[in-house]
C-alpha positions in Angstrom: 140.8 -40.0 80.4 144.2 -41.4 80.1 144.8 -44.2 77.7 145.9 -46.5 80.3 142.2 -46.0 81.3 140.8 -46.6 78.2 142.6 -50.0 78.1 141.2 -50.8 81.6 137.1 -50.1 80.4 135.5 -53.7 79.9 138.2 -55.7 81.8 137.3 -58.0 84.1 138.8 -57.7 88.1 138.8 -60.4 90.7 138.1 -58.3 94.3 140.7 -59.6 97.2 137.6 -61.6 98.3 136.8 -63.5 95.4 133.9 -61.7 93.5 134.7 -60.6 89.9 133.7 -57.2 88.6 134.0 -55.1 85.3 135.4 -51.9 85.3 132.6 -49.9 83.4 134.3 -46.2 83.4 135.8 -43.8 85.2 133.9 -40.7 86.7 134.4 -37.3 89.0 132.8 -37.0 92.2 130.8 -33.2 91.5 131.8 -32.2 95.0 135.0 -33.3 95.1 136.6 -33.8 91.7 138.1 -36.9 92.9 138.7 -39.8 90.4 136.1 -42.2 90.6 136.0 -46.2 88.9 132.6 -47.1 87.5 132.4 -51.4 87.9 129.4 -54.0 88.0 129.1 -57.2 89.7 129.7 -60.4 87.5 126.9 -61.8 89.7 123.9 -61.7 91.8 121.7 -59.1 90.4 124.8 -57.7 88.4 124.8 -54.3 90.6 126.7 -51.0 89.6 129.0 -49.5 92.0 131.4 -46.7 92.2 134.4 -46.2 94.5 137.8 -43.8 94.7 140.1 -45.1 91.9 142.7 -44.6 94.6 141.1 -47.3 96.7 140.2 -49.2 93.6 143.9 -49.5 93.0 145.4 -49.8 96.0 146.6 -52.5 98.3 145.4 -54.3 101.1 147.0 -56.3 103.9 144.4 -59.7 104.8 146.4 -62.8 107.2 149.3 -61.2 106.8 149.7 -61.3 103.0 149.5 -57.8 100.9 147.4 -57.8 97.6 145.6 -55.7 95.2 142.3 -55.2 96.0 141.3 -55.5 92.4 143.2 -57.5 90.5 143.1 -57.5 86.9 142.2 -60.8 84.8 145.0 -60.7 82.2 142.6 -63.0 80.0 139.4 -60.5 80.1 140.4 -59.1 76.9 
């Protein structure tokens, strides 16, 4: 784990759509190998999820407008 990634555990995100998540941890896939992101729901039953950090990171085009799909909270410190 890089210590960019280190920095990133226990931050809060704001998805594209609204909902804000923490970033728990990072992870392998067993098949694959591929980099994984570890994050939980900041509400409803609080789930856990895991997705391709690539995905996690990326952009995304909605209306028109590009954005991150996670955003980080600068204040989730």
């Amino acid at each position: 784990m890089t210590e960019e990634q280190k920095q990133l555990i226990g931050r809060t995100f704001r998805h594209f759509k609204g909902k804000l998540y923490r970033l728990e941890g990072f992870a392998k896939d067993s098949e694959t190998l591929e980099e994984m992101v570890v994050y939980r729901a900041l509400y409803g039953d609080g789930g856990l999820w895991v997705r391709p950090a690539k995905m996690f990171f990326e952009t995304v085009e909605r209306d028109g407008n590009t954005m991150k799909r996670f955003e980080l909270l600068e204040d989730s410190e």
